[in-house]
C-alpha positions as CSV (number, residue, x, y, z in Angstrom):
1,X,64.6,44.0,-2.1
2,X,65.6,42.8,-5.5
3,X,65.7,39.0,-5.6
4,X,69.4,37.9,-7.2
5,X,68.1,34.8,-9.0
6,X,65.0,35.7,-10.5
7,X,66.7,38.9,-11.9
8,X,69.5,36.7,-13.5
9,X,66.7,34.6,-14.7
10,X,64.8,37.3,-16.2
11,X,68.1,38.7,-18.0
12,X,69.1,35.3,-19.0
13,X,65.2,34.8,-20.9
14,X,65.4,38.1,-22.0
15,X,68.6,37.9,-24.0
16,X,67.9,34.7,-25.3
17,X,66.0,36.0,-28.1
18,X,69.1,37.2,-29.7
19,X,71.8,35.4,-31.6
20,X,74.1,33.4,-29.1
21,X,76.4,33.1,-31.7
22,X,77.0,36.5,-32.4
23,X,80.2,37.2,-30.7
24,X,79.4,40.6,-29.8
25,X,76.0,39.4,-28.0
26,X,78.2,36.6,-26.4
27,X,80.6,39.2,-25.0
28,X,77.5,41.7,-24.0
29,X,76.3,39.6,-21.5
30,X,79.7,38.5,-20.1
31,X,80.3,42.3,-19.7
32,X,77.0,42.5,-18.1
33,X,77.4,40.4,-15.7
34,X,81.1,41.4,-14.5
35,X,79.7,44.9,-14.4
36,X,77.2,43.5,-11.7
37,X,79.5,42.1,-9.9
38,X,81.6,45.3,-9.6
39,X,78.3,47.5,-8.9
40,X,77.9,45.2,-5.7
41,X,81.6,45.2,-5.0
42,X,81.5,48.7,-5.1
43,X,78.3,49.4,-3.0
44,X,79.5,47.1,-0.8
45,X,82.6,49.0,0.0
46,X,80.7,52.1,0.4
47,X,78.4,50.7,3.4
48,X,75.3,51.7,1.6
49,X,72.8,48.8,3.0
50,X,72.2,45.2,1.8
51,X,69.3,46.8,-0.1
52,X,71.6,49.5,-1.5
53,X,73.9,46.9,-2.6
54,X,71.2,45.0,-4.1
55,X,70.0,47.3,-6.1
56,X,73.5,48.7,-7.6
57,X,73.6,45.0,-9.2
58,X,70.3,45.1,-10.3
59,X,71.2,48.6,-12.2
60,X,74.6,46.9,-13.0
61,X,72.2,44.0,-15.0
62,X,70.3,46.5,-16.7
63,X,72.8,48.9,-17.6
64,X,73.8,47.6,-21.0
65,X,69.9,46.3,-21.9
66,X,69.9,48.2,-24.9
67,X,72.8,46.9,-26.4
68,X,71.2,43.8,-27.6
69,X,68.3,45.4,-29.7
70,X,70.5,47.6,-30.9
71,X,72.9,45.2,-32.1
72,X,69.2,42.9,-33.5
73,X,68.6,46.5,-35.6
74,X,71.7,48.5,-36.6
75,X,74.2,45.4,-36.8
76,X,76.3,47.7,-34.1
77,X,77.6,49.3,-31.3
78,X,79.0,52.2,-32.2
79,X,75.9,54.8,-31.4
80,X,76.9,57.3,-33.2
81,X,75.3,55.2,-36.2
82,X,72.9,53.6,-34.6
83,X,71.2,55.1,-30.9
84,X,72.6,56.2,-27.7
85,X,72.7,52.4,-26.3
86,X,72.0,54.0,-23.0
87,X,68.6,56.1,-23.7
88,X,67.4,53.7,-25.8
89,X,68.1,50.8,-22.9
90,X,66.4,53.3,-20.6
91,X,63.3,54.3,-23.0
92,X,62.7,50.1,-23.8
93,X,62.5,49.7,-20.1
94,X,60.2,52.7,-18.4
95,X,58.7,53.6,-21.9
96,X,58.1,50.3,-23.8
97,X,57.2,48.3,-20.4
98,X,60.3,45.9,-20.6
99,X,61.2,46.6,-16.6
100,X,58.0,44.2,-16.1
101,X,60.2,41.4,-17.9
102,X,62.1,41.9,-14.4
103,X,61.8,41.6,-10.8
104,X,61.9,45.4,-9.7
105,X,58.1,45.2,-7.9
106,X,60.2,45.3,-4.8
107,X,60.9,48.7,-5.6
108,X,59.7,52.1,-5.1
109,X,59.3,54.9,-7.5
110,X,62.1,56.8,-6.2
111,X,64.4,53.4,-6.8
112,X,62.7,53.4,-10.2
113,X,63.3,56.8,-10.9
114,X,66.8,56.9,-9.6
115,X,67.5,53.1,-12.2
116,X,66.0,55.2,-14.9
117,X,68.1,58.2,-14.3
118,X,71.6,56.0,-14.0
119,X,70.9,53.9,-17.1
120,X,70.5,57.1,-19.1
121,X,73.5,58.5,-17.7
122,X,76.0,55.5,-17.4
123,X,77.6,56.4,-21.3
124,X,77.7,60.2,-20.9
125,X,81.2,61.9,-20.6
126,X,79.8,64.0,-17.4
127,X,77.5,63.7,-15.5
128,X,74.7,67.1,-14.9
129,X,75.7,69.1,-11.8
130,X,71.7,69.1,-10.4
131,X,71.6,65.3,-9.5
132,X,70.8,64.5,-5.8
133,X,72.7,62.8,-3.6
134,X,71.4,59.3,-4.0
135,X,71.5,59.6,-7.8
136,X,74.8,60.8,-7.9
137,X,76.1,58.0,-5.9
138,X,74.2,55.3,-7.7
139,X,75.0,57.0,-11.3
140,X,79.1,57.2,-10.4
141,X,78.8,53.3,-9.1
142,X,77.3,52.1,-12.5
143,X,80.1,54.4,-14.3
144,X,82.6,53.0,-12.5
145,X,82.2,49.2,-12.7
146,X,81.6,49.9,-16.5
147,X,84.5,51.5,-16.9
148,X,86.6,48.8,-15.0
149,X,85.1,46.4,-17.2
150,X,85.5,47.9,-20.4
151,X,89.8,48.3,-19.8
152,X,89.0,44.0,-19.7
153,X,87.1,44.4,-23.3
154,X,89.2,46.6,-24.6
155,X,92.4,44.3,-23.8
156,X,90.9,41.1,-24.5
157,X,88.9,41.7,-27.7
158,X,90.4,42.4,-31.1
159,X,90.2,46.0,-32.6
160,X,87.3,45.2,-35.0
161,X,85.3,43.3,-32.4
162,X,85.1,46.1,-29.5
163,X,84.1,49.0,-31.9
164,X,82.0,46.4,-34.2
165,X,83.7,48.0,-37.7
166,X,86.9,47.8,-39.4
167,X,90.1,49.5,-39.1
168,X,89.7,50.9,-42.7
169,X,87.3,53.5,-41.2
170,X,89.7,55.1,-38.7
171,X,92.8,55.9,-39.9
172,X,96.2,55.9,-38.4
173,X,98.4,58.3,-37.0
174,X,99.2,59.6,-33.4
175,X,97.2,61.3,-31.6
176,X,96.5,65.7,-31.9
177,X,97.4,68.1,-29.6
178,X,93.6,68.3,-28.4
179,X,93.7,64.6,-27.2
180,X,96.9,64.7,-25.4
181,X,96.1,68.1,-23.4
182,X,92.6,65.7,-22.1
183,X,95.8,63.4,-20.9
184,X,97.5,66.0,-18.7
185,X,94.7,67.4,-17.9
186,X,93.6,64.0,-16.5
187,X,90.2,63.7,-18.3
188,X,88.1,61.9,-20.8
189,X,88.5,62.3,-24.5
190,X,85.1,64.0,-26.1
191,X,84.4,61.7,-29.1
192,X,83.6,64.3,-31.1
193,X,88.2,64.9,-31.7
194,X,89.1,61.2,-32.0
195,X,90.0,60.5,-35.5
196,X,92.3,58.1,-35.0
197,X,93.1,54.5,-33.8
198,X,95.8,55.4,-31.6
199,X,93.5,57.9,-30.3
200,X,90.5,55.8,-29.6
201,X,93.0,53.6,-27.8
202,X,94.3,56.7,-25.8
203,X,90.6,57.7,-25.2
204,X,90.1,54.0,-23.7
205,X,93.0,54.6,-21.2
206,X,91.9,57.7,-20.0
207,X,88.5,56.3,-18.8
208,X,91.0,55.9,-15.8
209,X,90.8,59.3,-15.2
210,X,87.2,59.2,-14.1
211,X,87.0,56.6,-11.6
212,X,85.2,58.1,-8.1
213,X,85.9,55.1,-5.7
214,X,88.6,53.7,-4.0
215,X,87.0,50.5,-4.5
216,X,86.9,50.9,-8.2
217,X,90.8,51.8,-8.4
218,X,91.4,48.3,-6.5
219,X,89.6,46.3,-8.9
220,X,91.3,47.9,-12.0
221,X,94.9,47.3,-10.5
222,X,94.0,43.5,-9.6
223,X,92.3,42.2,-13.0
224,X,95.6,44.5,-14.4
225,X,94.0,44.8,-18.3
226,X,94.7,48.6,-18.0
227,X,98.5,47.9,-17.7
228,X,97.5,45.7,-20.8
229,X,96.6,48.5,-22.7
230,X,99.4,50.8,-21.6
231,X,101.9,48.4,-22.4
232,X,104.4,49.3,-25.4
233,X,105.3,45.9,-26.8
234,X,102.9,42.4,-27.0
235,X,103.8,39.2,-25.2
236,X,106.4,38.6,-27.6
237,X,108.3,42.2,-27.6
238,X,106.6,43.4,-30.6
239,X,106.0,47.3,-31.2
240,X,102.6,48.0,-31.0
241,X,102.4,51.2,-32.2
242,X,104.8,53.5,-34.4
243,X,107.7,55.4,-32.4
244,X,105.8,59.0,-32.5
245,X,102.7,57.0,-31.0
246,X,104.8,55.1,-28.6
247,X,106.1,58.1,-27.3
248,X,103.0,59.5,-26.3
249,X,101.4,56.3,-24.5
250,X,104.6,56.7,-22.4
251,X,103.3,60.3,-21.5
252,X,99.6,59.0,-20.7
253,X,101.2,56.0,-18.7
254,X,102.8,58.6,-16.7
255,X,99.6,60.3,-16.2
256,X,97.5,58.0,-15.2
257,X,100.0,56.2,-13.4
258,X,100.6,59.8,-11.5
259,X,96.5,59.9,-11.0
260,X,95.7,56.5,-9.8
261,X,98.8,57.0,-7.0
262,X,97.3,60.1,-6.1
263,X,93.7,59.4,-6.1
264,X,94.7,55.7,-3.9
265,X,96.5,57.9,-1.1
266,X,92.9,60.0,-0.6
């Protein structure tokens, strides 16, 4: 069984190396750690084991590894100019030989194969319909608890901060036709048709959409950062977005609003 402390150690000696004072490493291994916390929280809720629940936090600490070499190299995390975060945290752990930098002797090839599989897979916008039934279950718990951490990053950081680039690069403007039929079709937004900021702030929201567990839905009503984001107006009643754009967050309110009531009555 994974042991809890040396594992935080290990992270903790690991990510050292990099700048502390880079905010975006700062905020990586906060993220990191809340993710853990919700893989366990998860797990835990699906009566999987104590060494089940164990190692869904230990996947939730690894998840993100490759975020912090990729910020050391590319100055980024936006991987479509830099690496899939998530196959290159996968390929510095079971092909560069950084899992032995961790505790994981406690576990067996199929645990190792089934971490491996889940890190590679927690960024992708589906998952591949052949998976087993362990790996499935592991991979939606690690998507899950990212995603209800991200709606935190997303409302907490500024704009420039969470994508790591400046507005200049995205322009404004509501969001296409293409984006809002992913809304009421109650799915995620391909990256590949977001051109704008609205629309990468729609494509945030609609992570909702993809939550498996009940478990998941309850930690993403109590920490209440995806009202945040669906939210109009700021603290002080100011528009945040143009009318036009307004309109629509209304419409994917009402969607996912419509989604999560429907998915917490299952």
């Amino acid at each position: 069984m994974i042991e809890k402390k040396r594992a935080e150690e290990a992270f903790y000696t690991y990510t050292s190396r990099y700048d502390a004072d880079n905010v975006m490493i700062r905020h990586k291994v906060e993220h990191t750690m809340r993710v853990a916390e919700n893989c366990e929280r998860i797990a835990e809720s699906l009566d999987l084991g104590d060494e089940s629940v164990r190692f869904a936090w230990f996947l939730g600490l690894l998840h993100d590894i490759g975020r912090f070499e990729q910020v050391r190299r590319y100055g980024t995390f936006i991987d479509s100019v830099s690496v899939d975060h998530a196959e290159f945290g996968a390929d510095l752990l079971f092909q560069e030989g950084l899992i032995g930098d961790f505790p994981a002797e406690a576990l067996t090839e199929e645990w190792l194969r089934v971490l491996e599989k889940a890190i590679r897979l927690h960024n992708k916008l589906t998952l591949p319909t052949d998976l087993d039934g362990p790996t499935r279950c592991f991979c939606n718990i690690i998507r899950d608890a990212d995603k209800a951490d991200i709606f935190r990053v997303v409302s907490e950081l500024p704009f420039e901060q969470r994508i790591g680039t400046s507005k200049g690069l995205i322009r404004e403007g509501e969001a296409s036709d293409a984006v809002m039929d992913c809304v009421r079709e109650h799915c995620c937004v391909p990256r590949e048709i977001r051109k704008t900021r609205f629309e990468g702030h729609v494509s945030h929201c609609c992570m909702a959409f993809e939550l498996v567990y009940p478990e998941s839905l309850r930690i993403v009503r109590e920490q209440g950062c995806l009202s945040r984001l669906l939210s109009e107006y700021d603290e002080d009643g100011n528009a945040l977005w143009s009318e036009r754009e307004r309109k629509q967050l209304r419409i994917v309110r009402e969607e996912i609003e419509k989604f999560l009531e429907l998915e917490g009555n299952t």
